[in-house]
N, C-alpha and C positions, 0 to 999 in steps of 0.2 A: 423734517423733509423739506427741501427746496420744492418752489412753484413749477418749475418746468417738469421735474420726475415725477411730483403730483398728478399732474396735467395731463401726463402720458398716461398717467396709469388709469386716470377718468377716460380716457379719450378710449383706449385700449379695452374697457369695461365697457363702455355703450357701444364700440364696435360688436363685441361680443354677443350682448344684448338683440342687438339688431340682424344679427347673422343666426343669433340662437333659431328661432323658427323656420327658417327655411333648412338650417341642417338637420334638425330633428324633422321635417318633412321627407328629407331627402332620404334618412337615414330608414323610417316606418315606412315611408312608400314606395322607395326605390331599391336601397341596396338588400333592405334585409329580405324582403320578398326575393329579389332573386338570389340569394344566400342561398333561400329556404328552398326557392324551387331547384338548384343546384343538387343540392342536400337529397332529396325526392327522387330527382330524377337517377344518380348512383347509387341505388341500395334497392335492395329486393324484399320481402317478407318470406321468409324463414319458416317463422310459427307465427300465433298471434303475438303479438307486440314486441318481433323479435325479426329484427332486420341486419343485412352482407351487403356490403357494398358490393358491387355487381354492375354488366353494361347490356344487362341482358335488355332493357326496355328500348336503347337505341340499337340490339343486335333485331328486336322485333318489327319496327321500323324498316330497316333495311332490307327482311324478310320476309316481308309481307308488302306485296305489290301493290295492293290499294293504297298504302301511307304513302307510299316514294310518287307513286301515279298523283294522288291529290295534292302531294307537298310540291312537285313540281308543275304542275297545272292553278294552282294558288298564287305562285311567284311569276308566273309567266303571265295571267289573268291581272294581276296585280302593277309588273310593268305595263302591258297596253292599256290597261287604266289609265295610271297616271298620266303615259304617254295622251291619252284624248283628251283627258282633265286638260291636259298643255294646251293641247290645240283648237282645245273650244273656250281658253279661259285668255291667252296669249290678243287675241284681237279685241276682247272685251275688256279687258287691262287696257290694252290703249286707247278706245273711245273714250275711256272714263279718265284717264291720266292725260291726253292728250287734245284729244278734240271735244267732247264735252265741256260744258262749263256752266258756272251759275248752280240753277236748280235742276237742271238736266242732270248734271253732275252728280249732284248729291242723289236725285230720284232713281239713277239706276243703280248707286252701291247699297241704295236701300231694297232695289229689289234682289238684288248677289243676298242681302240678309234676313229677307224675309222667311225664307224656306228652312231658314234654322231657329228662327221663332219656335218651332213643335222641334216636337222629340224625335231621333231616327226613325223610330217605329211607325207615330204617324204619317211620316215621310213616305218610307215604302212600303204602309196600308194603301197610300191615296194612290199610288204606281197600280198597285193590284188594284184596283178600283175601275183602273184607267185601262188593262191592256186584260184583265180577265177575260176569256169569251164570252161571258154576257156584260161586261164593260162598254165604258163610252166608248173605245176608239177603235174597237171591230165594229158597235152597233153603226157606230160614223162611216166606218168605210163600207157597211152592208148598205148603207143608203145611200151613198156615194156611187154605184156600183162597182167597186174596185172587186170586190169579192164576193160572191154567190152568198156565202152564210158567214158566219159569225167565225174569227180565225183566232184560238186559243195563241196568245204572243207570250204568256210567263214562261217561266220554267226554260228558257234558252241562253245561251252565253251571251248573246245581244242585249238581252233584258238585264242578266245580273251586270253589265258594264255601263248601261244606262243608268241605272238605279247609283252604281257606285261613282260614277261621275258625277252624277245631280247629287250626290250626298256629300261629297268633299272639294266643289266647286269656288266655295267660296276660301280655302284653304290654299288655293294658286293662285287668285284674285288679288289677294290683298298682299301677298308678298311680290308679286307683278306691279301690282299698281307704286308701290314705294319706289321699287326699282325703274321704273319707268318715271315717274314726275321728277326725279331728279335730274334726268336728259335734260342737255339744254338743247333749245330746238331752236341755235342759230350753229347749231353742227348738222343738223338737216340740210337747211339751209346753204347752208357753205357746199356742202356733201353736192344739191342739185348742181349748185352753180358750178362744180368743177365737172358736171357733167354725168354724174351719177342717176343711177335707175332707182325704182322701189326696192326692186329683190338685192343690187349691190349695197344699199342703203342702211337697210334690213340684216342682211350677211355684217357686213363689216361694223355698223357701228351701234345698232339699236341691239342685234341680241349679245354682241360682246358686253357693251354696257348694264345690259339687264340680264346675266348671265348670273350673279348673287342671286337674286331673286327667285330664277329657274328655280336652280338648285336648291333653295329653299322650298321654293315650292312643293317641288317635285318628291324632297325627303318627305313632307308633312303628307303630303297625298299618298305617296307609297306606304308609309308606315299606318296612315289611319285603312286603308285598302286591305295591306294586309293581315291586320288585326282585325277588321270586321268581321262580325257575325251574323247581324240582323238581315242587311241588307244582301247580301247573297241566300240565306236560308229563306227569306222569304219570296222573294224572287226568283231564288231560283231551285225552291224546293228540294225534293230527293234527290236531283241528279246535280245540283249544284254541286257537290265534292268540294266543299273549301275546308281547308285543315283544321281552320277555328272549328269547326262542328264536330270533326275529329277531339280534339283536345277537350270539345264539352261534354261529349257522348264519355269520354274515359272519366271525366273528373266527376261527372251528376251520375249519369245511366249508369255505369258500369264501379263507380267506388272505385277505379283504379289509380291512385292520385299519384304512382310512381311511373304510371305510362303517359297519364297525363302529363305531368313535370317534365319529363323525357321532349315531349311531342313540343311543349312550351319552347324549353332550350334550344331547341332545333330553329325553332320558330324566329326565336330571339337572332340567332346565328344567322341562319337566311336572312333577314333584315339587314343585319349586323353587316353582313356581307356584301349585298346589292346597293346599299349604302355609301358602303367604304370605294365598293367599284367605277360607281359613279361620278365620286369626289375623284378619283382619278384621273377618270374619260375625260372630264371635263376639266381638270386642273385647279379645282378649287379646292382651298382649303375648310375645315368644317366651320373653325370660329369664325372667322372673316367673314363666310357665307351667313351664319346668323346675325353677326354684326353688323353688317351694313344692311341686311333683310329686314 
């Protein structure tokens, strides 16, 4: 055998090599799981261990007004999430990409990553800590006198959108901050001198520029939003209604793992979907948007 066909065939064999564990990742954590929950979701039980394909779990779904009422209330709660994540992470992005510097710099993307130090749960332990009615920040405003007694604040949509904001904050942050340090800022510059304002500034060439990053953002915040669990169940208790609780209540409490599966796909679809819609509005494409994120 000649050196060069040798050469391929070594070069082609460590390609291999090197791609081997991330497709066997891909393949156990990704596709075959939703194979499986595919699978689950079209087939009914029969007898014991005797199962018909059937669409009765998603006809149950659509007949039963609680799933449609939480599935739609989850995706709606889920964009104005991400929507605030934007708008409280959007300005903070740019002190730190733009006018920060030095040790400034570095000390507040350390505090963006502090809060993920602990685990979600001790996250939105410390929230219930903080807004319970015998918590610190009714007792603060009982002494303050803003309020006569002590003002129960869990358990409301306001709560579980804080919570989910402060929980996937730093997930808009840092695909903001990339997209932004790459501006150059004698396009500002230039921008004043031809006479331009903050908000024309702003409009035309900072969020066009930083508009990859949005969109990045914004996908990784919606989808971690809408797959939460902890953080609205705790938060926002019984009346929370987020679908995730749905899909646990059938898979753990109830052993129904074909209504579960059902409720999954749906799940996936809704994402899937708000996603897709997005990359539209916006004009971006999905690789590009990673890519340069």
């Amino acid at each position: 055998m000649s050196p060069e066909p040798a050469r391929g065939a070594s070069a082609g064999l460590l390609l291999a090599l090197l791609l081997a564990p991330a497709v066997v990742w891909l393949l156990l954590l990704l596709i075959l799981p939703h194979v499986e929950l595919g699978v689950l979701a079209l087939r009914v039980r029969t007898a014991p261990r005797q199962y018909a394909a059937s669409l009765a779990q998603f006809a149950t779904f659509f007949e039963e007004p609680l799933y449609w009422h939480t599935f739609v209330r989850t995706a709606v709660m889920s964009v104005v999430s991400t929507a605030l994540t934007l708008l409280v992470a959007f300005p903070l992005a740019w002190i730190i990409a733009k006018i920060a510097r030095g040790r400034l710099k570095a000390g507040m993307f350390v505090l963006c990553l502090i809060p993920f130090w602990v685990s979600e749960t001790v996250r939105s332990l410390g929230w219930m800590i903080l807004l319970r009615e015998s918590g610190v920040l009714p007792g603060l405003l009982v002494t303050l006198g803003v309020t006569p007694v002590p003002v129960e604040m869990l358990y409301h949509d306001a709560t579980i959108l804080l919570g989910l904001v402060y929980t996937s904050m730093l997930f808009m942050v840092v695909p903001l901050i990339g997209a932004l340090e790459s501006l150059d800022d004698s396009l500002i510059e230039a921008a004043y001198d031809l006479g331009g304002n903050g908000a024309s500034i702003l409009r035309q060439i900072v969020i066009p520029h930083a508009a990859p990053g949005i969109v990045a953002g914004c996908i990784v915040v919606f989808m971690l939003t809408l797959g939460n669990y902890l953080t609205p169940t705790l938060l926002g208790g019984k009346s929370s209604q987020w679908f995730t609780e749905q899909i646990y209540t059938q898979f753990i409490t109830r052993f129904n793992w074909e209504q579960g599966a059902a409720f999954g796909f749906l799940l996936l679809v809704l994402s899937t979907g708000i996603v897709w819609l997005g990359l539209k509005l916006s004009g971006q494409k999905f690789g590009e948007v990673m890519q340069r994120s």
